[in-house]
Structure formats: C-alpha cells, structure tokens
C-alpha positions as CSV (number, residue, x, y, z in Angstrom):
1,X,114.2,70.5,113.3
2,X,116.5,73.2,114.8
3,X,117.3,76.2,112.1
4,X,120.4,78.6,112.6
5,X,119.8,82.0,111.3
6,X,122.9,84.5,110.6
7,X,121.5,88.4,109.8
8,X,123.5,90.0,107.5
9,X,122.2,94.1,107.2
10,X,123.9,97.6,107.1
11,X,125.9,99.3,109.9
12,X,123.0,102.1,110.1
13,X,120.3,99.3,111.0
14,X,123.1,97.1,113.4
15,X,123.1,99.3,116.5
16,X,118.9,99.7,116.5
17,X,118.4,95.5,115.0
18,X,121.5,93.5,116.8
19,X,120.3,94.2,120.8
20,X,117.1,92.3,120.0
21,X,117.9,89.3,118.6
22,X,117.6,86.1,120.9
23,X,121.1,85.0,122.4
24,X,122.7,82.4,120.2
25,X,122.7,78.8,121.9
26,X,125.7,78.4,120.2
27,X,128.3,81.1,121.1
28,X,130.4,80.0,117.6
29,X,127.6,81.1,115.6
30,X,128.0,84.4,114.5
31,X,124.0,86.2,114.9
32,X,125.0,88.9,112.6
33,X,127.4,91.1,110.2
34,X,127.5,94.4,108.9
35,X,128.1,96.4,105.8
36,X,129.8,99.9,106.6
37,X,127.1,102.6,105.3
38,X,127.2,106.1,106.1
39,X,125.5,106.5,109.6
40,X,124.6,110.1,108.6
41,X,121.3,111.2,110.7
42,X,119.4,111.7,107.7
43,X,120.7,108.4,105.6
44,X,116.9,107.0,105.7
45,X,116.1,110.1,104.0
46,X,118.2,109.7,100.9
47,X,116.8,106.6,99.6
48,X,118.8,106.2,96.7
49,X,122.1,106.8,98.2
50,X,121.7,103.6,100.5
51,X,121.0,101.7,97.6
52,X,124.0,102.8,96.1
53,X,126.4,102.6,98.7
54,X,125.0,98.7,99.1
55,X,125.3,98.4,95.4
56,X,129.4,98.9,95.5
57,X,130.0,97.6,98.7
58,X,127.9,94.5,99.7
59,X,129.7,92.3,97.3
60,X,132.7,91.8,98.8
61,X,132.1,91.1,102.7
62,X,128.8,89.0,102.0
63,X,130.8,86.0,100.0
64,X,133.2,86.2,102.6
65,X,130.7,85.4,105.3
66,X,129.4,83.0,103.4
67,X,132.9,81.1,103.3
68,X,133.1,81.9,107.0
69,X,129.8,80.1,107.8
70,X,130.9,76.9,105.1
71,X,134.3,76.8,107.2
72,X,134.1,73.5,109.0
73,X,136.0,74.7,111.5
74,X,134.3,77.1,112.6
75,X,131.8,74.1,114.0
76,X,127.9,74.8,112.7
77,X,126.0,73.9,110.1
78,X,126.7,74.9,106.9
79,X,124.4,77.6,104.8
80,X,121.5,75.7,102.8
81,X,119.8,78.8,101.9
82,X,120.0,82.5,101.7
83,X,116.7,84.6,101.9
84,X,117.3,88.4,100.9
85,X,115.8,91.6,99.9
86,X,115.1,92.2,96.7
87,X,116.9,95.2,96.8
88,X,120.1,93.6,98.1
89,X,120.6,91.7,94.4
90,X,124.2,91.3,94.9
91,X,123.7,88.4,97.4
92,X,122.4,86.8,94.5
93,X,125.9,85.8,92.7
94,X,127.2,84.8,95.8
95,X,124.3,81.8,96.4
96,X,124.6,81.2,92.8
97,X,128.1,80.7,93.1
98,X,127.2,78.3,96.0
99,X,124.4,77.0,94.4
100,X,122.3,77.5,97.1
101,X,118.6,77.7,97.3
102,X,118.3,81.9,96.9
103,X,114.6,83.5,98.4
104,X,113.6,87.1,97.9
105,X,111.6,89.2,100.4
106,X,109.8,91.9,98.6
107,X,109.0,94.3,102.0
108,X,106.8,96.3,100.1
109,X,103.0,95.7,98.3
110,X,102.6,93.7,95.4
111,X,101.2,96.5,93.3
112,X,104.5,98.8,94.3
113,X,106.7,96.1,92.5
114,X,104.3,95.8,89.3
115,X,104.6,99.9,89.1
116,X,108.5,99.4,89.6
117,X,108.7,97.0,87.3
118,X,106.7,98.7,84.6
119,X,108.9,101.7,84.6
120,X,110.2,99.9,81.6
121,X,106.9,99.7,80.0
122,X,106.3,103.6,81.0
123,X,109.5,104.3,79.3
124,X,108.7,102.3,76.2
125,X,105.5,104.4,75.4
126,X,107.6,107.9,75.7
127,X,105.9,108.8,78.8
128,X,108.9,109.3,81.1
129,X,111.1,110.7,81.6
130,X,109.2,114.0,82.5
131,X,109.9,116.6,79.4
132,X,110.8,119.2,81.6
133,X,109.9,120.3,85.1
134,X,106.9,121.9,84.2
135,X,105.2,118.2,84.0
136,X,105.5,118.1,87.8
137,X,102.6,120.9,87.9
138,X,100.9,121.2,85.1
139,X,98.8,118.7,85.2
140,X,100.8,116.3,83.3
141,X,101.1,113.4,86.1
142,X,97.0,113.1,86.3
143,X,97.6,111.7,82.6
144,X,95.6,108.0,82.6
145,X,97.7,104.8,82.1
146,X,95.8,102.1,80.8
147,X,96.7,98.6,79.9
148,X,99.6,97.9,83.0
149,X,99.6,94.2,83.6
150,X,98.2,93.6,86.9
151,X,97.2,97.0,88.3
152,X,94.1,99.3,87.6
153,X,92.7,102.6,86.9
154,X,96.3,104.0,87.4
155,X,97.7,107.5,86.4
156,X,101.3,108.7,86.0
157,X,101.2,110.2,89.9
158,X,100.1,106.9,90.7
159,X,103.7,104.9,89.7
160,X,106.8,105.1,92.0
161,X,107.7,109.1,92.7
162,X,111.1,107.8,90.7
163,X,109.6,108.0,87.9
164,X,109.0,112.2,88.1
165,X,112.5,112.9,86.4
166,X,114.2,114.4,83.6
167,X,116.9,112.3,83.6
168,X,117.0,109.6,81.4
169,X,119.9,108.2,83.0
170,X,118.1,108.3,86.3
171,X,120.4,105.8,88.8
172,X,117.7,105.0,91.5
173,X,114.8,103.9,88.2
174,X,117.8,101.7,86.5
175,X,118.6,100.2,90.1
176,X,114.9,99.4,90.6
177,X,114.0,98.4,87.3
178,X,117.8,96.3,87.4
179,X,116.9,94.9,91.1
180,X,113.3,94.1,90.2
181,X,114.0,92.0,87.2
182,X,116.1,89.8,88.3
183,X,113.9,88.4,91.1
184,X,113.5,85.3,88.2
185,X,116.6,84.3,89.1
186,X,115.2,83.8,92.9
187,X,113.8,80.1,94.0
188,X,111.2,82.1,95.5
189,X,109.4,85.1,96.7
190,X,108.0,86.5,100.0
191,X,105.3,89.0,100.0
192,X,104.4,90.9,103.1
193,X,100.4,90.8,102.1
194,X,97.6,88.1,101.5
195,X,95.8,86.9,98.4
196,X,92.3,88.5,99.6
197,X,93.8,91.8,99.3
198,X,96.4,91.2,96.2
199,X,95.7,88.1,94.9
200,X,95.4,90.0,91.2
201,X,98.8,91.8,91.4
202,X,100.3,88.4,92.9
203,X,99.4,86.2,89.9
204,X,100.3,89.4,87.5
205,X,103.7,89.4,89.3
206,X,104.4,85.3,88.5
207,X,103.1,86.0,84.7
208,X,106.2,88.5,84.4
209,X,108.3,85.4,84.9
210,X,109.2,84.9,88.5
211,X,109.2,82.1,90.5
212,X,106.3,81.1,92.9
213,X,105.2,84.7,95.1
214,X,104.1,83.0,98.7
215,X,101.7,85.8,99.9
216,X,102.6,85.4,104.1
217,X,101.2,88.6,104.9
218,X,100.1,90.8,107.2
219,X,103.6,89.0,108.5
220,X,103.1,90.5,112.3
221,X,100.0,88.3,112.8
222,X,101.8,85.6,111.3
223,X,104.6,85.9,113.8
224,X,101.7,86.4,116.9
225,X,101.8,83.7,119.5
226,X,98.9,82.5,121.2
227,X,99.4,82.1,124.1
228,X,102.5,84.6,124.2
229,X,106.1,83.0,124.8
230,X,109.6,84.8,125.6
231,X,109.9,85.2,121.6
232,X,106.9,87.6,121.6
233,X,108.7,89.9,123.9
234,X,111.1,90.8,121.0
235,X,110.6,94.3,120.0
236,X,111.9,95.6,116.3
237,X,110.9,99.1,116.8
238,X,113.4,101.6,115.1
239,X,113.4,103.8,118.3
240,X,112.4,103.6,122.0
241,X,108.5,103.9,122.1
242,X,106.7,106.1,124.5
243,X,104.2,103.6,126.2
244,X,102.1,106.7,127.7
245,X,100.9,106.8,124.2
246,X,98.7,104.0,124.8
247,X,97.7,105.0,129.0
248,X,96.8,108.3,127.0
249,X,94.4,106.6,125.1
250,X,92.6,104.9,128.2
251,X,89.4,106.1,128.4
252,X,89.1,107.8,125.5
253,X,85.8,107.8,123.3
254,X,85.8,104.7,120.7
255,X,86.6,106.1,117.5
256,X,87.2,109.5,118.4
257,X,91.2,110.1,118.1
258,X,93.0,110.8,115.0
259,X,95.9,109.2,115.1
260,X,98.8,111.0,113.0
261,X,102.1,109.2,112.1
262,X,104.3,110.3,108.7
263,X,106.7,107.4,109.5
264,X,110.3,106.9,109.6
265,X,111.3,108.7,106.2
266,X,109.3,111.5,105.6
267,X,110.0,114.6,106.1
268,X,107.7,117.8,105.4
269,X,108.3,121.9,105.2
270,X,107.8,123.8,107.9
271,X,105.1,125.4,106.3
272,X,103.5,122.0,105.6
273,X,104.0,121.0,109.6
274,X,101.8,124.3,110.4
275,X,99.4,123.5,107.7
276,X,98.8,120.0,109.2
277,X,98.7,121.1,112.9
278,X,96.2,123.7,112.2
279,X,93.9,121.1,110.3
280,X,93.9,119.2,113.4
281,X,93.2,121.9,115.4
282,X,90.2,123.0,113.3
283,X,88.8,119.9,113.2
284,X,87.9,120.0,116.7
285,X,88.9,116.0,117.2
286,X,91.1,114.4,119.7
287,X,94.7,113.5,118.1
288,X,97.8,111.8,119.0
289,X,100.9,113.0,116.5
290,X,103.8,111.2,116.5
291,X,106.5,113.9,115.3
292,X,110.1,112.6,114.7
293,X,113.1,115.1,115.7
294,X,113.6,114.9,111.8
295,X,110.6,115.2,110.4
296,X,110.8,119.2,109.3
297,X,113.6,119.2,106.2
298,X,116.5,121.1,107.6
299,X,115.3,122.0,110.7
300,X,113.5,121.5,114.1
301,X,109.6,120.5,114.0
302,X,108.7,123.3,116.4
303,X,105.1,123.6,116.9
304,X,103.5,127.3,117.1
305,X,102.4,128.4,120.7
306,X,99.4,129.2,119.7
307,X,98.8,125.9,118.2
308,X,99.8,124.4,121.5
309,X,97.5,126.2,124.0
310,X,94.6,125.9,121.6
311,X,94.5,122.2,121.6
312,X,95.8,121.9,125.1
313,X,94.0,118.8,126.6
314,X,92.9,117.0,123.6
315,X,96.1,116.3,121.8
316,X,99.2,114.6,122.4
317,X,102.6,114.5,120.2
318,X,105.5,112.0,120.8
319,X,108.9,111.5,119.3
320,X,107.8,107.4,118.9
321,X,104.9,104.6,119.7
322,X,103.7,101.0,119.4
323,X,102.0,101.7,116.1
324,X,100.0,98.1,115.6
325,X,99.5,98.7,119.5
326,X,98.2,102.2,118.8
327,X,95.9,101.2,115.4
328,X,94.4,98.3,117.5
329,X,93.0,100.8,120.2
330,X,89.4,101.2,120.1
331,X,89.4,105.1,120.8
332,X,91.4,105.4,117.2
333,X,88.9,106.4,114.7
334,X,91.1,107.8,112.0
335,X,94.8,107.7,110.6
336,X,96.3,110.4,108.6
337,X,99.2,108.4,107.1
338,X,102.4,108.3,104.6
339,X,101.0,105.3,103.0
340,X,104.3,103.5,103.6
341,X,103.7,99.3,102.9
342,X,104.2,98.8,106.9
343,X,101.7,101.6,107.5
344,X,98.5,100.8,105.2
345,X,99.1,96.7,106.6
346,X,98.8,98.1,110.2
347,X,96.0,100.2,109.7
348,X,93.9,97.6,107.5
349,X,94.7,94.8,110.3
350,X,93.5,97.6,112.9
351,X,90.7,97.9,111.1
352,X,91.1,101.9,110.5
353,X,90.1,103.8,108.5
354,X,92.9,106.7,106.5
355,X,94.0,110.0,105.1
356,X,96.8,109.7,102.9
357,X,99.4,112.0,102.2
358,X,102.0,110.0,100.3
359,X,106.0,111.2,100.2
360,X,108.0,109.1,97.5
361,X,108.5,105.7,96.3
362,X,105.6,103.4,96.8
363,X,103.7,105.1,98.6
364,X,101.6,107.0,95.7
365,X,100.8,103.3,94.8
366,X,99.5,101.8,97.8
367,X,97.6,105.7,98.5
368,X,95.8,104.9,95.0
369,X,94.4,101.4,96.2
370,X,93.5,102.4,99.8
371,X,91.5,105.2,98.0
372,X,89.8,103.7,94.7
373,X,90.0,99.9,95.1
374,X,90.4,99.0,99.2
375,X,88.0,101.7,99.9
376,X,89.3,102.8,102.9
377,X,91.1,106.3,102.6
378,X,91.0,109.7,101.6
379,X,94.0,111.3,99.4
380,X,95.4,114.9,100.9
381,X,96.7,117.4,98.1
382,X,100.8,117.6,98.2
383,X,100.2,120.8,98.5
384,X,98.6,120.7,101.7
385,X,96.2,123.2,103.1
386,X,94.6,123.2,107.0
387,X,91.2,123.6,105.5
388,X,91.5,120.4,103.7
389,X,92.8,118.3,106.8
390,X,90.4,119.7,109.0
391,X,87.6,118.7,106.2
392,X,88.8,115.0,105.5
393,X,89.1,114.3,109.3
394,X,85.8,115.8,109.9
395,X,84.3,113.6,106.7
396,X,86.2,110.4,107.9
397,X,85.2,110.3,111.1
398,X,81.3,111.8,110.8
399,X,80.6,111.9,107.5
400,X,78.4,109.3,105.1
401,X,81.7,108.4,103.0
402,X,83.8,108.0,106.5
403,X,80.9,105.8,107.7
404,X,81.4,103.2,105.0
405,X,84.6,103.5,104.6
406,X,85.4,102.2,108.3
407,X,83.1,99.8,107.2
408,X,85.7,98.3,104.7
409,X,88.1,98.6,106.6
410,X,86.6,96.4,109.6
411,X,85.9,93.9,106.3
412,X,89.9,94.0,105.5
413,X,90.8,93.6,109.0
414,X,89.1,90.4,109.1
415,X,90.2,89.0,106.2
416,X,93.2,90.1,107.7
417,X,93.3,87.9,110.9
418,X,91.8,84.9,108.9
419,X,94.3,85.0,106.2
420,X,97.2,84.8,109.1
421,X,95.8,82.1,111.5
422,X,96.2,78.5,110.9
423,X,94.7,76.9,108.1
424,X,94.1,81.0,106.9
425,X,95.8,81.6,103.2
426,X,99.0,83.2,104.3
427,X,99.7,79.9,106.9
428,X,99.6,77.8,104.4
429,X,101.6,79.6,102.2
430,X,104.2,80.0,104.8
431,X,104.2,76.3,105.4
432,X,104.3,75.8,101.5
433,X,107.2,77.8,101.5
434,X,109.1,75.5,104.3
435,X,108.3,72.7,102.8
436,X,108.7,73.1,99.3
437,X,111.7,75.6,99.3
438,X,113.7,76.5,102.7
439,X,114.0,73.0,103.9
440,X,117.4,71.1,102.5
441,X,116.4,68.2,100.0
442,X,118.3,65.0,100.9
C-alpha cells in the first residue's frame, strides 16, 4: 500500500526541512505548508514565544489545507489521518471536525511529559509558583517531591525549568499543562523511546487517561535500512555538518575523546564558555567541541588565545557534526551534554557515557535519570566551575564510577538496537500502531 504524506510545520523550520524531502511522484500533491513565524536568528531560543505565535496562528491555515487536500479536484487521496505534535494542539479541532483519526508525537522522554503534566499536581500542594526569587538559590529547588505518579526520587530542580517562576499566571506552564492534557482526546501516541528504558513512565502516562502510548523509540534505528537504500541518504540535520569531524577522529585512541555538544538551543555566558574550555583544557583529554555561532547569549563565542595554543593538537571545535555519527565512533569516550531528549537517545544508542549540564525545559528531567536511575552520567553545577569539568571528565573516563558507568551505558545501547530491530519491542509497536490506528478501516 502506497501512503501520501503532506508536512505541515513553521516558516523557521521550512527553508532547513523542505530541500530534503523525497520528490513527490505526484507533482499535484502538495509535500508541504507553512505557518509564518518570526525567522528571528535567536527564535529557537525563546521557547515560549514559538509556542505562542503557533498558538494564535496555526488555526486558520491548517483547516484550510485540510480542505485543500479533501478537494477532489485537486486529484489525490483524501486525508485519513493526521499525526501531530503534541504541542501543536490546535490541529486537533480541525481532525475532530473531520472526524479523522488524530495521532500525537510526544518528541520528548516519557518522564518530561509526566513532570509537565504534574505541574498541576506541583501547583496543587503550594509548591510553585516560586515565593520569590530568592527560591532560585537558596536552596529551595533541592526540596524532595515524593509521591508523583510514574517518576522517582524527584526534587523540585528535577521538574521542567518552567516551573521556577513567580508568576502564577505563567503562559508557557498553562500552555504545557493545556497542550499536555488534552493528548486524551488523541487516537494515539508516539513516543521517541522503548519500554526497556521507560516502560514505568509509559504505563504511568496511559493511567492519566490517554490513549494507547506506542513506545517506537530510539526512532533513528527504527528508520535504519539494512542494506542502505536512496531513502537512507536523507539528511534532517538543522545545519550543514562538517564531515572532517569524523576524518578527525580516525585514528584516535578508543575511548579517549570527549566529545562536547550543548545543542541547538542553548546558549551559555561568556564567562561560562571560559569556564568550560578551561575544564577541558585541564583535563588533559582529547576533545571535539561543537560551538554554534549562537551559543554565547548576546554575543560571539570567542575562545581565549591562550586557551587555543594550549590545547593546540588535541582539540577540535566546529560550528556542526553528524552527532549519532560522532557518538558511534569508537575513539569517543565521554559526552558532556545539554541533556536534550535527542541528545541522551544518541548517546545511550552510542553506548556513551555523560556529563550533564542541563539548560531549560526537559532537560533537568532526563539529567536526573541518566544520573540516579540509567546510571550513565554525571550532573555539572549551573554554576559551572573549570575545576569541576576537568574533575568529572577525568572521573568518567579513568575513574572507578566512569568505569561502570560506561558499563551501563554499553547495557542501554544494546537494549537499544534490540528494541529497534525486527521482532524488538519498538517494531512491533510501530507495526501495532499501523495496523491498529494509521491504516483506514473499510
């Protein structure tokens, strides 16, 4: 059976997404449409202003593509079934309407959404929002939370950074807690993870009332081909990857390069660059640092000279790489990470090992589990000091802790592959979820 697939996403992702997509075999099929969000360089970086801006304005051009896709003049099939993020809600009204068959990709962990949708709960018992800013520092977001449904041994810091506000009127925690509700409404769910590693917060997440969660992660083994075809060819980078990342890597001691990527959103002091760079400089290892043009707040990441001529030969920092490419590499003994959902999957079905030094939203979440219940990272102090990076790099990567955490972490990576191959947990779930739920019923 032949599928037709139509795109819908934001003007900021069209120009980076639409040159990828496999040509349409039929040229009256539109492959995609846009919604006009700022393109504002530092868009990514404002989370909640995206959210808002696709809030107010996705409504009204996504039920008209709809009726342009239904119009049987325009010669395809009709739409049978819209699959969405669960942060684009609005597309919900529009299948309703329809009454199509309405799927929701969570892109994020399973334990992020159970600490989104708990804010509720957090709210509830008085403990957010914050008093006053003092709570940020005082020690106030160590306090334990105890009895959340589906997630353990958490503390406040542990929950969505949303939650650190004053503001009762907060719009990004009522848009979460709004958008992650109403996945009961959905036929379905996608999760970008596997039952070995989230089983728990999977079944937690179907108590609260939603539909059946198919677990089809990690997704890119799902989507590998072997042997590769044309398909496998398609790259969804963000931005141009530098490919001498990887020739650098040739011939490189296994497990002796720390590999250092704060992905596409955060963004650091100068101060904290410094800090970082001189970690890695005292910790005498080999590192590659990816360092986005964007990733100093307000200004240029400009590396000291001194910095630069002592690590000359043993490091090397690029604007952009193959990350899965990179993780995979045998000489990569150690990543010092954001935690972002993308990131922690990569580096689990690599098989390495991390230091975490979460930024915002879920990434406090998934740093909590890859530290106390995956057992395969180290957290990093916000406020971060060189003599602490250069001391978890050297413990990761020599020390009796390091050694048994890269032991998990080879444990992960193979429950990994097996839950992605067929007959593994995740391909049966995805064939589940064609079967029972994307297919038309006659």
């Amino acid at each position: 059976m032949e599928i037709c697939v139509t795109f819908f996403f934001s003007f900021s992702s069209a120009p980076a997404a639409s040159p990828r997509w496999p040509a349409s075999r039929d040229s009256a099929s539109p492959p995609s449409t846009t919604v006009p969000l700022s393109d504002d360089d530092f868009v990514t970086q404002d989370i909640p202003a995206p959210c808002k801006s696709t809030t107010e304005t996705g409504l009204g051009p996504f039920p008209s593509l709809l009726a342009r896709l239904n119009d049987p003049a325009a010669g395809h099939p009709p739409v049978t079934c819209v699959v969405s993020d669960v942060v684009m809600g609005f597309s919900m009204e529009a299948a309703n309407e329809l009454g199509l068959t309405y799927v929701q990709l969570w892109t994020a962990s399973a334990i992020s959404y159970l600490g989104y949708r708990h804010c509720r709960l957090l709210i509830g018992r008085g403990i957010v929002p914050l008093k006053d800013a003092e709570q940020l520092t005082n020690g106030y977001l160590d306090t334990p939370v105890e009895d959340v449904p589906g997630l353990r041994s958490m503390r406040l810091r542990d929950f969505p950074s949303f939650i650190r506000t004053t503001d009762p009127d907060e719009h990004i925690v009522h848009y979460v807690l709004r958008e992650t509700e109403r996945t009961a409404g959905a036929s379905a769910v996608i999760l970008n993870s596997f039952p070995d590693l989230e089983g728990e917060a999977v079944e937690a997440m179907e108590a609260l009332g939603l539909p059946k969660v198919y677990a089809l992660g990690p997704l890119p083994l799902l989507a590998r081909e072997e042997p590769p075809t044309p398909r496998s060819a398609i790259n969804l980078s963000l931005w141009k990857e530098q490919e001498e990342c990887l020739q650098w890597l040739e011939g490189r001691e296994p497990g002796s390069v720390v590999y250092v990527n704060f992905g596409s959103i955060t963004v650091m002091t100068s101060a904290q660059m410094v800090e970082f760079a001189w970690g890695l400089a005292q910790s005498g290892k080999q590192f590659l640092w990816i360092v986005r043009r964007d990733l100093v707040r307000g200004d240029a990441a400009v590396l000291p000279e001194e910095f630069l001529a002592e690590t000359a030969g043993r490091g090397l920092m690029a604007s952009w790489c193959p990350q899965q490419e990179v993780l995979d590499h045998p000489a990569v003994g150690a990543f010092l990470t954001h935690s972002g959902w993308n990131s922690a999957l990569e580096s689990l079905c690599g098989g390495v090992s991390v230091i975490s030094w979460p930024f915002f939203a879920d990434q406090q979440t998934n740093c909590r589990y890859q530290c106390n219940e995956w057992g395969v990272g180290m957290e990093i102090d916000n406020n971060v000091r060189r003599d602490a990076v250069a001391g978890l790099i050297t413990e990761i990567m020599e020390g009796e802790k390091g050694k048994g955490m890269r032991k998990r972490a080879a444990e992960w990576k193979e429950s990994a592959v097996k839950a992605a191959m067929p007959g593994g947990s995740s391909h049966r779930n995805f064939d589940g979820l064609v079967r029972d739920v994307l297919l038309p019923k006659n």
